[in-house]
C-alpha positions as CSV (number, residue, x, y, z in Angstrom):
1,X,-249.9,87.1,-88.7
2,X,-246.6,86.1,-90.9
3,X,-246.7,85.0,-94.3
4,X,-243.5,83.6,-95.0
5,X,-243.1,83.3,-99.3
6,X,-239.6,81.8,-100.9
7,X,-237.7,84.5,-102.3
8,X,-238.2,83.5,-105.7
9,X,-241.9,83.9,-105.4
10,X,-241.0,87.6,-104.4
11,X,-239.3,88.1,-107.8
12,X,-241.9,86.6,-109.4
13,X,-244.4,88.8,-108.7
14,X,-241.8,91.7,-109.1
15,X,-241.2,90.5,-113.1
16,X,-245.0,89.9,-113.4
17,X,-245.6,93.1,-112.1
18,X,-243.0,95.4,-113.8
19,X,-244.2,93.2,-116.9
20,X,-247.8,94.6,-117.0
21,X,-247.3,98.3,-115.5
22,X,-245.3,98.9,-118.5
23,X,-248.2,97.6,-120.8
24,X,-250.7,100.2,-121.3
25,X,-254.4,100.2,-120.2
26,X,-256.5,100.9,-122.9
27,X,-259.9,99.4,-121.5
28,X,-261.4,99.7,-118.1
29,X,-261.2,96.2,-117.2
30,X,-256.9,96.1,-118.2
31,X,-257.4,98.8,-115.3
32,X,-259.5,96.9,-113.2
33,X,-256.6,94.0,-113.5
34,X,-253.3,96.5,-113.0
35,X,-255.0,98.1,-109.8
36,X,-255.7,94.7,-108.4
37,X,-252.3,93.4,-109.0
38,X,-250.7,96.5,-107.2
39,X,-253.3,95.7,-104.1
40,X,-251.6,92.8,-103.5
41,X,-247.9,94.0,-102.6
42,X,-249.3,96.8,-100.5
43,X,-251.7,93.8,-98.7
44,X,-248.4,92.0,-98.1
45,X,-247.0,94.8,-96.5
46,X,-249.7,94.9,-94.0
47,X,-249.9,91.1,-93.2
48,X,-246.1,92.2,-92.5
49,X,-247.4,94.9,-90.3
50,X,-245.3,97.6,-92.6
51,X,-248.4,99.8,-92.2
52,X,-246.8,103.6,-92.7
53,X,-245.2,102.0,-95.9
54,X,-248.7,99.9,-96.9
55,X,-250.7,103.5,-96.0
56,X,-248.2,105.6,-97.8
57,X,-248.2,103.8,-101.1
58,X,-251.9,103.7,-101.1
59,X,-252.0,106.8,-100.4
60,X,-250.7,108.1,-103.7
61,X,-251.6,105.2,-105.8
62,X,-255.2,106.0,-105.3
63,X,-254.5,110.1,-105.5
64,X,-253.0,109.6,-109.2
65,X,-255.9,106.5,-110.1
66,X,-258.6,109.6,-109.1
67,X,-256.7,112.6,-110.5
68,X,-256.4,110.5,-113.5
69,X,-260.0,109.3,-114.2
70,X,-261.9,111.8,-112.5
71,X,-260.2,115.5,-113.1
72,X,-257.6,115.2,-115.7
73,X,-258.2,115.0,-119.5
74,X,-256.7,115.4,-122.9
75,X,-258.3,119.1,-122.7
76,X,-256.5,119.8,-119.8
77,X,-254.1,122.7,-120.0
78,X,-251.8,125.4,-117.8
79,X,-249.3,124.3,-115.5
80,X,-250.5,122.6,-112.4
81,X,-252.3,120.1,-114.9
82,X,-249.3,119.4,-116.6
83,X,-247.6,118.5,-113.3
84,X,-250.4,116.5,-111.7
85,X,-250.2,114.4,-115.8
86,X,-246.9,114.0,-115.0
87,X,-247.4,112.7,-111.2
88,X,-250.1,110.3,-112.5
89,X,-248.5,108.9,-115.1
90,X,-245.3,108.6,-112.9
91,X,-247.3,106.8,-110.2
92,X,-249.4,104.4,-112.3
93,X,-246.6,104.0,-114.8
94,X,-243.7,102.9,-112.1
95,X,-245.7,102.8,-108.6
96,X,-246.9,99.7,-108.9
97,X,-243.3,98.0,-109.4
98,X,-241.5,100.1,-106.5
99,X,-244.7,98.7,-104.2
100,X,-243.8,95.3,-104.9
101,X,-239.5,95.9,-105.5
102,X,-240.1,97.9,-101.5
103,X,-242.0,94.8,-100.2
104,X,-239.5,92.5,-101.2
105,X,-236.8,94.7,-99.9
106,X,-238.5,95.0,-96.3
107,X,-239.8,91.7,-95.5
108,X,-236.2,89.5,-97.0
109,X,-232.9,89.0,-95.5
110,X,-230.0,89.3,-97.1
111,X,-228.9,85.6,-96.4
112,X,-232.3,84.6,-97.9
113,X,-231.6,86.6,-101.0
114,X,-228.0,85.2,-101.7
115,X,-229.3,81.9,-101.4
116,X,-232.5,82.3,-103.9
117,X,-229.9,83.9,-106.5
118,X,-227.4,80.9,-106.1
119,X,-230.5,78.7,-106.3
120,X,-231.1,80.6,-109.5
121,X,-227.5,79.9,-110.4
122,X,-227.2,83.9,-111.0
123,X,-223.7,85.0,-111.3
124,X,-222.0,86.2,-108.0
125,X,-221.3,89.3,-110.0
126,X,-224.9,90.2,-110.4
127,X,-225.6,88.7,-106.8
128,X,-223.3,91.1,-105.0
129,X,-224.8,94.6,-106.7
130,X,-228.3,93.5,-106.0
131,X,-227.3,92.4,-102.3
132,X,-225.8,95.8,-101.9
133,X,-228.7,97.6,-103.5
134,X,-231.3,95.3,-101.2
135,X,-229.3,97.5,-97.9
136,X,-228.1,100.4,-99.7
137,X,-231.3,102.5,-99.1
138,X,-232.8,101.2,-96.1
139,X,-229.0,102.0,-94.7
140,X,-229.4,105.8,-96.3
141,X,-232.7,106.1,-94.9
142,X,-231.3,105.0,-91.3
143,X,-228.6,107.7,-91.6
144,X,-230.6,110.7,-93.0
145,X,-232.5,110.1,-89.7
146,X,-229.3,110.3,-87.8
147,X,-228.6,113.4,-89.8
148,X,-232.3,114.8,-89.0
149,X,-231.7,114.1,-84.9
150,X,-227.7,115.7,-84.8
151,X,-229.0,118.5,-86.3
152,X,-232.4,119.1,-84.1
153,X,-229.9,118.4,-81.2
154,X,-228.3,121.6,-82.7
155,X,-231.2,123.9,-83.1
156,X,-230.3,124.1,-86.8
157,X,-233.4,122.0,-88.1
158,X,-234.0,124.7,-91.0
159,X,-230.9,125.9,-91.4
160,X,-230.9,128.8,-89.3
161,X,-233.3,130.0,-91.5
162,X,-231.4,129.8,-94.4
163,X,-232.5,127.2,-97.2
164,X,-229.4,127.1,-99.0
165,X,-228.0,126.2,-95.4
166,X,-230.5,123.6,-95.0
167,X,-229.7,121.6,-97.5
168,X,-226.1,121.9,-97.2
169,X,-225.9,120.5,-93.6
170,X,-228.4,117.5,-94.5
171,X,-226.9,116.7,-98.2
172,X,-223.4,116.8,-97.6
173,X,-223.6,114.3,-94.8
174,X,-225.8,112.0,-96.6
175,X,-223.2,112.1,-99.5
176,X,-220.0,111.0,-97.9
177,X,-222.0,108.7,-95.8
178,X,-223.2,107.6,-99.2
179,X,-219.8,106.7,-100.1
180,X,-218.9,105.2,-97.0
181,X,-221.9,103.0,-96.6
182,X,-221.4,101.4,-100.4
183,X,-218.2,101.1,-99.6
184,X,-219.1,98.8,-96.3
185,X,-221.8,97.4,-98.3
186,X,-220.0,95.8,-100.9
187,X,-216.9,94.6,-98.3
188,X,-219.2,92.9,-96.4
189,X,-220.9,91.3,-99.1
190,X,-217.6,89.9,-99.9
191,X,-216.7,89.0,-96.6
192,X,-219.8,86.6,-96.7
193,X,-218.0,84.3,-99.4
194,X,-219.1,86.3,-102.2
195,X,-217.4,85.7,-105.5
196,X,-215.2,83.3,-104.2
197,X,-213.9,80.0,-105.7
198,X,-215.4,77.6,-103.3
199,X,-219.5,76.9,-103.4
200,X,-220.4,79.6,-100.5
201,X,-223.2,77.6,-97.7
202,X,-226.2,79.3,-96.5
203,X,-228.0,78.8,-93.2
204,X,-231.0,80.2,-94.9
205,X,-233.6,76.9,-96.3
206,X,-235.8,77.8,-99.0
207,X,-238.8,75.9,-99.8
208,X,-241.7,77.2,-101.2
209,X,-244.7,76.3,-99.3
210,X,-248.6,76.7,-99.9
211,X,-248.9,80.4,-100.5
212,X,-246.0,80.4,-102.8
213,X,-248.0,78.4,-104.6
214,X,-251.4,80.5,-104.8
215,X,-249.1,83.7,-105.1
216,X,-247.9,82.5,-108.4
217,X,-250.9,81.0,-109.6
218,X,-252.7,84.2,-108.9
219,X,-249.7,86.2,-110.7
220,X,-249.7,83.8,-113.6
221,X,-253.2,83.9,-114.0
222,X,-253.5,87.6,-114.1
223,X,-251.0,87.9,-117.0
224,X,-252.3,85.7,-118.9
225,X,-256.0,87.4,-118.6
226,X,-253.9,90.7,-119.1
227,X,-252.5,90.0,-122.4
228,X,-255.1,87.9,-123.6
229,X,-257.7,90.6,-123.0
230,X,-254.7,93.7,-124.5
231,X,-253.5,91.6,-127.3
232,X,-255.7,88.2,-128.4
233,X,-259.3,90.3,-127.5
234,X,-260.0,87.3,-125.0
């Protein structure tokens, strides 16, 4: 099965998203609501068949929503509670939004993306760092696994042993490769009419269709039944 959603709906839900994460839950049913919302990105990503992404986000989403409710307390003191506080709050605090920024990411094309933010009428400026971001780290993650296979080929996996070695031979590839790949990023972004004085085309048709429709209604609603319940006692 492949839903198809408009890119705009895909930013949607990533500003109605980020937008509640970073509103605290004070009740268990403003809970209730922010864990719902974050089920539906890592849903997504398994109607997309992304399942190690889907698996691995739920993963520790629903390690820090236990940890939190169940184990951890304002009582709680020594060091491994102070890092698992940290963790949760991390992972409830910002998970949620990286769920929903990685879907987008993984399931829309780069041409589809340049044409939602000219549709937006979103400075080519703007339009050109986010392309190169969208293909930055799916590009680094592509090469680290090069990395990882030239040096198993090499029978230095662990450095010979040695951690300082270790990550030597696996960081100091990924950082000129780092340079490279921004560099080749942003040059072909430009290449693709970026920033230039005539109205660029795009092959790519957006039209938002039915589930566009009951993605934003569903977002919509959800916000407003957030801060209603948070801020108006609804």
């Amino acid at each position: 099965m492949e839903l198809r959603l408009d890119p705009r709906t895909k930013l949607y839900m990533i500003f109605i998203v980020s937008a509640i994460v970073m509103m605290s839950a004070t009740t268990p049913f403003l809970w209730a609501v922010r864990i719902s919302i974050t089920l539906i990105p890592i849903v997504l990503l398994i109607i997309e068949k992304h399942y190690a992404s889907a698996l691995r986000f739920l993963v520790m989403y629903t390690v820090a929503i236990i940890l939190t409710f169940y184990y951890l307390s304002a009582n709680s003191t020594g060091f491994i509670a102070a890092f698992l506080v940290g963790y949760c709050g991390f992972v409830a605090q910002f998970m949620p939004s990286v769920i929903t920024a990685w879907y987008v990411v993984r399931t829309t094309s780069i041409d589809e993306f340049i044409a939602c933010m000219q549709r937006m009428h979103i400075p080519d400026g703007i339009t050109i760092a986010l392309a190169v971001v969208m293909r930055f780290f799916p590009t680094i993650k592509e090469e680290y696994g090069s990395i990882r296979d030239a040096m198993k080929m090499r029978g230095i996996m662990l450095g010979g042993g040695n951690a300082v070695k270790m990550v030597e031979y696996r960081m100091i590839p990924l950082l000129f490769s780092c340079v490279n790949i921004g560099d080749e990023l942003s040059a072909a972004a430009i290449t693709r009419g970026l920033g230039g004085r005539v109205k660029r085309t795009s092959v790519a048709k957006l039209k938002f269709g039915e589930p566009d429709y009951v993605l934003i209604a569903v977002f919509t609603a959800t916000a407003v039944i957030f801060i209603g319940s948070k801020y108006f006692k609804l």
